[in-house]
C-alpha angles and dihedrals in degrees: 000000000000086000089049089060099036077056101049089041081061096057111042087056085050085060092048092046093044090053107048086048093062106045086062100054113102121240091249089067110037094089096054089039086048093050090046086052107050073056099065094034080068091054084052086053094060104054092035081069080052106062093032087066102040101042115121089193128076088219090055090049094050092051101049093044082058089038083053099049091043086055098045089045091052098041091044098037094041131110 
């Protein structure tokens, strides 16, 4: 239980971050930051298959399997 909140801590401060990092990105760069980005959104696919077949909880499978939808919609769905 303790990992499970040092985890979502994580990332809860990786939104905010995320966020203020992309308001202040100009309009002539969003298309080359967004393409870099569904990039690495295939590296976190990967290891979002990872940990949803080789979790031994039932909370670290259901993460990964919605790690695992969130990454596909944003590589798919993405520029």
């Amino acid at each position: 239980m303790e990992n499970l909140f040092i985890f979502l801590t994580i990332f809860a401060l990786a939104i905010f971050v995320g966020v203020e990092i992309i308001t202040k990105v100009p309009p002539t760069l969003h298309t080359p930051l967004m393409s870099g980005s569904n990039a690495i959104s295939g590296i976190t696919l990967v290891g979002a298959l990872v940990a949803a077949g080789t979790g031994s909880d039932l909370v670290t499978i259901v993460l990964g399997v919605l790690s695992i939808i969130f990454a596909t919609i944003n590589v798919v769905g993405g520029f």
